[in-house]
N, C-alpha and C positions, 0 to 999 in steps of 0.2 A: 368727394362731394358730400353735403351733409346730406342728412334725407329730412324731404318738404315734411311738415310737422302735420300730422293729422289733423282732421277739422276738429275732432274733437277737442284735442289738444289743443286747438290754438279757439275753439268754444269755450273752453277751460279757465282762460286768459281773464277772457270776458266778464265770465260767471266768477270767476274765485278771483281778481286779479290779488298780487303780489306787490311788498314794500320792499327793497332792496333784493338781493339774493339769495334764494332757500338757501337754509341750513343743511350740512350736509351730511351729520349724523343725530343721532334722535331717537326717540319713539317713536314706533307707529303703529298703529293699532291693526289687528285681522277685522277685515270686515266683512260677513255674512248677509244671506237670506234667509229668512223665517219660509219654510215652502207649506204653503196651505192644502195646494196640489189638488186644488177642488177642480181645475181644466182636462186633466188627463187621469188622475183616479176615480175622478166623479162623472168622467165623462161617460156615457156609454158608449160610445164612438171607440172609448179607448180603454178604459178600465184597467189603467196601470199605471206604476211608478215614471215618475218625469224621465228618469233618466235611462229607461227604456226608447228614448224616443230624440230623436234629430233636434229637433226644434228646441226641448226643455235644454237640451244639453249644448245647444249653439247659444243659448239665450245668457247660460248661466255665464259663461264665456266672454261673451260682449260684455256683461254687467260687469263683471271682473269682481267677482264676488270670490273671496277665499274658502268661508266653511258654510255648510250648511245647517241651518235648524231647522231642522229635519220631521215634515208629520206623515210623509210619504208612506216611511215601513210601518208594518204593522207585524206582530209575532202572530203566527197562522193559531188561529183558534178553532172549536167549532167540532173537530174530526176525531180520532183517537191518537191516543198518545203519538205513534210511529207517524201517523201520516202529519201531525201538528209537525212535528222534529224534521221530518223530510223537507216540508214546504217553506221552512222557515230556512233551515238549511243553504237552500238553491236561492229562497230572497238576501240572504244574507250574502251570498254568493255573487252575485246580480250586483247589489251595491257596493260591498267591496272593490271587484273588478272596475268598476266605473270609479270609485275613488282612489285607485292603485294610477289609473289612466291620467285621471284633471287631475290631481295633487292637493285635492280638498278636504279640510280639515272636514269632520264629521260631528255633529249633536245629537242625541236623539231625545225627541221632544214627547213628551210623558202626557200630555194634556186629554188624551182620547179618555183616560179614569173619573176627570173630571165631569163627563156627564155618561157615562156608562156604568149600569149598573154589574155587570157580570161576564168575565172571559175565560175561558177556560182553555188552557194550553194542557195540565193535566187534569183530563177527564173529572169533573166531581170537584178540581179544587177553584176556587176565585181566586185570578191571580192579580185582583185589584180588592181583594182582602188579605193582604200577607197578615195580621194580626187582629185578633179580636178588638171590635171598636175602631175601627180605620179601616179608611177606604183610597187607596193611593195604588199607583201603578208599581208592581215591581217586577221587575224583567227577570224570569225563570234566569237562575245559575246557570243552565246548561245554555242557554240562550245568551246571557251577558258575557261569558265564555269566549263562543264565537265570534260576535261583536267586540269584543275586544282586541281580537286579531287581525280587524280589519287595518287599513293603510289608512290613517288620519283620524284613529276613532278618539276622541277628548271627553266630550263628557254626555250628558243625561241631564233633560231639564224638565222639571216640574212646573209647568206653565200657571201659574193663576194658582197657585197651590194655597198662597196663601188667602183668596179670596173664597174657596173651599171649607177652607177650616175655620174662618171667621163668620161668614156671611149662611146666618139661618134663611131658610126660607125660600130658596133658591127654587126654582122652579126647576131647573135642573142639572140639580143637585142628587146623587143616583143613593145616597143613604142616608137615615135619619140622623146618623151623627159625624162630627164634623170628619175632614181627611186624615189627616195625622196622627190625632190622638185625640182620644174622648175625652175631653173637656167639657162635659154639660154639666157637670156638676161641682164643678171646681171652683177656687177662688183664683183669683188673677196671679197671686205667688204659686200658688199649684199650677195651673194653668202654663205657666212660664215655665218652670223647673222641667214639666211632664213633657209638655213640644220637646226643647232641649233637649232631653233625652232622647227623644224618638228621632231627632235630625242627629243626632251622634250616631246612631245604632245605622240610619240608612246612608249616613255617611261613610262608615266601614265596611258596608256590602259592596260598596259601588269601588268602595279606594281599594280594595284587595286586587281588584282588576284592573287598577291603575285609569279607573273612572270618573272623573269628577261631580258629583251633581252638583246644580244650577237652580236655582231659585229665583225666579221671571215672575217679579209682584207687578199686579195691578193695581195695588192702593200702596201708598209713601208710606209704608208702616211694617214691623218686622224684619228689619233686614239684618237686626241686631242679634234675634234669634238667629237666623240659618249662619250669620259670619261667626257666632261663637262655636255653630257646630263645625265650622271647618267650611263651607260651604262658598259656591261664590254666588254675589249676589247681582242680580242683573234689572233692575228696574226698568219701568217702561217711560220714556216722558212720551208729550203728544199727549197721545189717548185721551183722559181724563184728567191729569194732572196739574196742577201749577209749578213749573218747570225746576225751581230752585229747591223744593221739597225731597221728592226723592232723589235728588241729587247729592244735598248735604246728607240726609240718614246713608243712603249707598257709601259714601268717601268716608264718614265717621265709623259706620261698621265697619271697612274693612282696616281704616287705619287700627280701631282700637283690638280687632279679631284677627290679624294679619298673622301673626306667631300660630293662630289654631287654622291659619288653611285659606284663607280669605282671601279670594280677589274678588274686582272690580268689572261686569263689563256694563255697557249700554243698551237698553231695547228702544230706538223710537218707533213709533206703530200707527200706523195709518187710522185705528179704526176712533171714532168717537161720537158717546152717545147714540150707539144704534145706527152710524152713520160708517161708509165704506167707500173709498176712503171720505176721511172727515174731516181731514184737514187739507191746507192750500199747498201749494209745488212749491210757494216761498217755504213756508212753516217746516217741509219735510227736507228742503237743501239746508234751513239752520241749524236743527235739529243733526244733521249728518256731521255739519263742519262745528258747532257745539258738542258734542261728544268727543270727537275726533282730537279737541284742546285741554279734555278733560283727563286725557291722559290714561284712558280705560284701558284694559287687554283686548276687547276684541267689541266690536258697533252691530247690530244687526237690525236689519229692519224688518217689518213686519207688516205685508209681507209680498211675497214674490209674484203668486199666482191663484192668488186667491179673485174666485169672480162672485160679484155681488150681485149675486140674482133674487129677486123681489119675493118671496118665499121661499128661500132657499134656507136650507138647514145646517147647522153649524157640525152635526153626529155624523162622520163619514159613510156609517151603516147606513142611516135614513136620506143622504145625499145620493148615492149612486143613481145610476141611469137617468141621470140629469140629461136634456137635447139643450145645448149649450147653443143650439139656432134659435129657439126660440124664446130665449129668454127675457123678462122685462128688468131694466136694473131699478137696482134696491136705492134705498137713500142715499143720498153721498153729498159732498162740499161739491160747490158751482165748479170748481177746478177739474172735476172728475166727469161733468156732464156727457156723456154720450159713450164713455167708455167706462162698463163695468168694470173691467179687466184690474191690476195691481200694477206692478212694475214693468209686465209685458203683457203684450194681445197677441194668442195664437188664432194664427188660422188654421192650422193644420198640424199635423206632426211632423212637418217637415219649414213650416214657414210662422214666421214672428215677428214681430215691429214691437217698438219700446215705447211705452206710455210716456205723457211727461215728467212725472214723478220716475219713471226707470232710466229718461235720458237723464236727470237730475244724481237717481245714485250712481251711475257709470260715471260721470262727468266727478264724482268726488272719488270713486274708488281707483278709479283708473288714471286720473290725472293730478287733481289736487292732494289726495292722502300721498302719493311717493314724490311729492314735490313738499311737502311740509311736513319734515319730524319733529316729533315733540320734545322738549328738551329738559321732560322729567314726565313723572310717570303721576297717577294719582297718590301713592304711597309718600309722598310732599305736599301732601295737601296744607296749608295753613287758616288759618280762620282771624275775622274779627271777634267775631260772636260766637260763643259754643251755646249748646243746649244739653242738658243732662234729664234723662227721662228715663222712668219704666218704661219698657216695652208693653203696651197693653193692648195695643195694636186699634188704637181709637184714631179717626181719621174722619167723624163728622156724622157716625151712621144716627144717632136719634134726629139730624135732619133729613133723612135721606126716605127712598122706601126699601131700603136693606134693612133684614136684621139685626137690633140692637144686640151682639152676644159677642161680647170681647171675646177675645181669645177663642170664640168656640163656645165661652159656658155662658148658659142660661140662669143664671142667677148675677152673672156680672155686667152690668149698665153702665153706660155711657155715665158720668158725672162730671162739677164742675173742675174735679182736681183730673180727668183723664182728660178733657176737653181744655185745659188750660192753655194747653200749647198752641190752641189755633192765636190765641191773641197775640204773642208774640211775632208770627209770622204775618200778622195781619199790622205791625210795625215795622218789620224787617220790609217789608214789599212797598211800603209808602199806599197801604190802604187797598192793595190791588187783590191781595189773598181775604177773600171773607172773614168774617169774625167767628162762623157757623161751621166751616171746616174748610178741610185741606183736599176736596174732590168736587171737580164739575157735576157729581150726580150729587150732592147737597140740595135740598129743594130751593137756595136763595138764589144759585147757578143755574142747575138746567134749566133751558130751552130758554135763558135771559141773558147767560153770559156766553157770546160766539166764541169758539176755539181762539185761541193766541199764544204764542209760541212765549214772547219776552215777558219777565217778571224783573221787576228791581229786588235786588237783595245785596248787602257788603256779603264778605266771605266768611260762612257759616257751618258749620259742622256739627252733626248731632252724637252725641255717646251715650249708650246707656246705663242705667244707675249701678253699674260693677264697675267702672272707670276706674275707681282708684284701688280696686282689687288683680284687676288689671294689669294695670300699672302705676304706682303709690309713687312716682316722682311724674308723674304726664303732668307738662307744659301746658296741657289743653292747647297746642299748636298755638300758641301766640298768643290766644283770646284777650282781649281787656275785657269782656263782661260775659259774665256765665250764667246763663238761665236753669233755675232747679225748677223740675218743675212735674209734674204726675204724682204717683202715689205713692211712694218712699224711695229712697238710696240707702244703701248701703255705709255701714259708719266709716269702713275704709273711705268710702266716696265723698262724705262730708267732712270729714280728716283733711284731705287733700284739698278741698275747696276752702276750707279756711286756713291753711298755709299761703294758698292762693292770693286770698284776697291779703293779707297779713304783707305779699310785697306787693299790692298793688293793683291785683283786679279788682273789679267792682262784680259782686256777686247779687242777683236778683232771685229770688226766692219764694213760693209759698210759702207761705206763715206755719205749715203744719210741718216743714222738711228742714225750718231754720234750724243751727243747733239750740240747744235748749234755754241760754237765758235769753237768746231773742226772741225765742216764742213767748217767756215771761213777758218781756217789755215790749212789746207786741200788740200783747193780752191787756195790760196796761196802759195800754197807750189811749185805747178803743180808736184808731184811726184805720183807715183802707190802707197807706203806706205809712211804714215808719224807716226814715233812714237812719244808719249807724257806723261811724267811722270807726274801722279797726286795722290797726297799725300805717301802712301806706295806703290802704286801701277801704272799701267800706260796703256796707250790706246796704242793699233795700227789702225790705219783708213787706209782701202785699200778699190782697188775698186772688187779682185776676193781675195780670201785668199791662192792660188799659189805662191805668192812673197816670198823672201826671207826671209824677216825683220817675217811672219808668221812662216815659216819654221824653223826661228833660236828659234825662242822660244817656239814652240810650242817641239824641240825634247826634251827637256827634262824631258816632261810628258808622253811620247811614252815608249812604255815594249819592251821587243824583238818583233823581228818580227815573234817570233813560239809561242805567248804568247797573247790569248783573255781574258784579265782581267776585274775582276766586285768589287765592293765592297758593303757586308751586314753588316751594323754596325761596327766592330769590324771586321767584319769573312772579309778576302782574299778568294777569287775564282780564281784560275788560271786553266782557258780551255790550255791545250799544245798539239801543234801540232806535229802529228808522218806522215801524208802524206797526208792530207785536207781532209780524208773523218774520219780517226782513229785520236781518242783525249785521252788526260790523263786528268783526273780531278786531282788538288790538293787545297785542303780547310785548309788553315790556315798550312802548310806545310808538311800537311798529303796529299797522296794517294789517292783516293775516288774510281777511277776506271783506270784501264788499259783494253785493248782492247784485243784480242786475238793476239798473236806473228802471226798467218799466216792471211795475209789482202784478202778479198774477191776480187773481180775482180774490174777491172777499165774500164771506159768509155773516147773515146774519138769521137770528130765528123766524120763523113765521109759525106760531105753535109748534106742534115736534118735532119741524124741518127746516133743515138751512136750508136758504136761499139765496140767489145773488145779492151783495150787497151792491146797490149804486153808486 
């Protein structure tokens, strides 16, 4: 007899239905939780790690969650040397064991440096100062040691690392200069050259141990930096971002960084604009089943158990002995109304139930990911459109109320050659990406444009200005038109784009990056665009990529405007939109998922708070 299919499973149906037959070999991606662990560490009730506890460890189970990102441990600080060693010891002990038991891959999430100014594992030293001028977590040797040995230990992730080392001004932000490397004083090639460095140097501390770090950005910018240092790069969509942005910088990093250590994974994350969760139960199932097509290593969300309580603190220190009975909840999307909770609501340490956003990742991890393998990885990624840029890590801040300080340094400002690239995107999307940047915190966005999951874009890829140092025969995946564009490339990199264009792409350009006799005739021209055919192919030199002469040729590589396209090898992805938070997937001109016929609720602003939309 066969056995009656779970409800879930045949919930599953419902939610994710299916075109023909799953495929029966493939990719598929590990899929995780982000553990905030603000209910059981923060709790006074309980004042410990989740997995200490019945309820965190039934919960993790039902979700069907593979690894964890992990903010639970913490290395025992505070006491003297012996007793720091012992306590860490026995936690390290404690997690282990429980990861030897579930079979769970393991993270450990770095983010606690980000607003702490000082730890002390050996007496007298900061161990969130490993080097003069930086201020980053780095996990004592004798420490990464033992965590190494645990049963599923993979990697170390720097959460927001990079919004640390760009973002002056921070209110808590635990040193005067940036995380990684002091950059206040630098130019943008300094600036560039000196990170690099420093992600090389903490990329060898970590791989000696067979460690990988992880680089978890919250702004679409840098991912070029940490994939050249070997690094893998894991962006956040949701959150704040317009969905197709860190999408193509993550896939062109790691395509062109891949030989130095590079992978792919996925962050989507519930929180946005100061809101918890901030987005819809639609927006958080696309985002699950969108990633999942993208061909990543491993999806995690963000996060598991975090409660959003109405002055509550984000510092674990200044959280504890929280009464979790009385608490008011904090802002959040109409979707979340009445439950603070994330993925699950404990009641107890022994009793749980699953939010809808939790029935929602159960319902893709458990049923729809091992019913749908991927049938290529992101490492095939192909593109319509390439982009070629410095990394300068500009994403919109002179609109914003973050610090203008590229890279970290204070003499380096926002301009129009680092801000060039919002225009382009703001063509690529049919209008829907700002002209002012590439982040919901731009002041034309917040608190005017609601959370929305879909973004039109054809299949786009970003590389940075070493491409053809790189790799001096790259295809640029396919591209027919290639965007030059920020504050120089490299002559191997314009080498190769005029071979390019020579069989046949069309190359678009700032006027300061063309090679040299189009900047003469350029200069001469005294026009905003001047086009020039060379050999099959031909230039456009302009001074923003708004004109016309860009606009006429770029539409014909443009999909509908309900239509986020990708290309794997051979395989089509087309994300389709039904109302910016619900998508259709179709793969090769099959079906992959429809969304449920009745749409969860909508958010829209009322000054600095979503509210129901009608």
């Amino acid at each position: 007899m066969k056995p009656i299919p779970s409800f879930a499973a045949i919930l599953a149906l419902i939610v994710y239905p299916l075109s023909g037959a799953p495929q029966t070999d493939g990719h598929l991606p590990a899929v995780g939780v982000d553990t905030a662990g603000t209910f059981f560490l923060r709790n006074k009730a309980y004042a410990g790690e989740g997995w200490r506890f019945p309820a965190w460890r039934d919960a993790i189970a039902e979700l069907g969650a593979e690894f964890l990102m992990d903010h639970y441990f913490e290395v025992a600080t505070g006491g003297t040397l012996r007793e720091n060693e012992a306590a860490t010891r026995a936690r390290i002990k404690a997690l282990g064991d429980y990861l030897g038991k579930s079979g769970l891959d393991y993270v450990f999430n770095l983010e606690t440096a980000n607003w702490t100014p000082r730890k002390e594992y050996i007496p007298g030293q900061n161990m969130f100062e490993p080097h003069p001028g930086a201020h980053y977590y780095q996990v004592p040797e004798p420490v990464l040691e033992e965590m190494a040995k645990m049963p599923g230990m993979r990697a170390v992730c720097f959460d927001e690392i990079e919004h640390v080392q760009i973002s002056s001004g921070l209110k808590s932000r635990p040193s005067e200069y940036p995380a990684l490397a002091d950059t206040r004083r630098m130019t943008l090639p300094e600036a560039n050259a000196a990170l690099v460095a420093r992600l090389i140097q903490i990329r060898e501390y970590y791989k000696k141990h067979g460690v990988t770090p992880v680089a978890e950005n919250v702004w679409p910018v840098m991912q070029h930096l940490f994939a050249r240092a070997g690094w893998t790069v894991s962006p956040k969509i949701m959150k704040e971002s317009w969905t197709p942005v860190p999408v193509a910088m993550a896939l062109g990093a790691g395509i062109e960084y891949e030989n130095a250590g590079a992978d792919v994974w996925m962050n989507p994350d519930l929180w946005f604009c100061g809101h918890y969760p901030g987005h819809s139960v639609d927006e958080t199932r696309s985002a699950l089943v969108f990633s999942h097509w993208l061909g990543v290593s491993r999806i995690y969300l963000e996060n598991m158990d975090y409660v959003n309580a109405r002055g509550g603190a984000h510092q674990p220190d200044a959280a504890k002995n929280f009464d979790y009975t009385k608490i008011v909840q904090g802002r959040h999307h109409p979707d979340a109304a009445g439950s603070p909770a994330s993925l699950v609501q404990f009641a107890n340490d022994r009793e749980f139930s699953l939010t809808a956003y939790g029935r929602v990742f159960r319902d893709y991890a458990r049923d729809y990911k091992p019913s749908n393998p991927v049938p290529y990885t992101w490492r095939d990624a192909r593109c319509r459109v390439a982009i070629v840029r410095f990394e300068d890590s500009c994403w919109g801040q002179r609109d914003s109320t973050f610090g203008d300080t590229l890279l970290g340094s204070e003499i380096e400002k926002s301009t129009p050659e680092t801000e060039a690239w919002f225009g382009i995107w703001h063509r690529l999307s049919h209008g829907v990406i700002p002209k002012k940047g590439l982040s919901f915190h731009i002041k034309a966005a917040k608190y005017n444009e609601a959370p929305r999951f879909f973004v039109p874009a054809p299949p786009t890829l970003v590389f940075d200005h070493r491409i053809g140092d790189e790799h001096p025969d790259f295809d640029f995946r396919g591209a027919k038109m290639i965007f030059l564009t920020g504050i120089g490339l490299s002559k191997a990199t314009v080498g190769l784009v005029q071979r390019r264009v020579k069989e046949g792409a069309v190359a678009v350009t700032l006027h300061h990056l063309a090679p040299d006799e189009l900047k003469r005739q350029f200069a001469a021209s005294g026009q905003e665009e001047l086009e020039v055919a060379d050999g099959a192919g031909r230039w456009i030199v302009c001074r923003d990529f708004l004109g016309a002469k860009v606009r006429a040729a770029l539409a014909p590589l443009l999909g509908p405007s309900d239509e986020l396209q990708y290309q794997f090898g051979e395989h089509r992805l087309i994300i389709k939109n039904i109302d910016n938070d619900r998508i259709e997937v179709w793969l090769d001109g099959q079906r992959r998922h429809t969304p449920p016929a009745m749409p969860s609720k909508r958010a829209k602003w009322d000054g600095q708070n979503l509210v129901l939309k009608e």
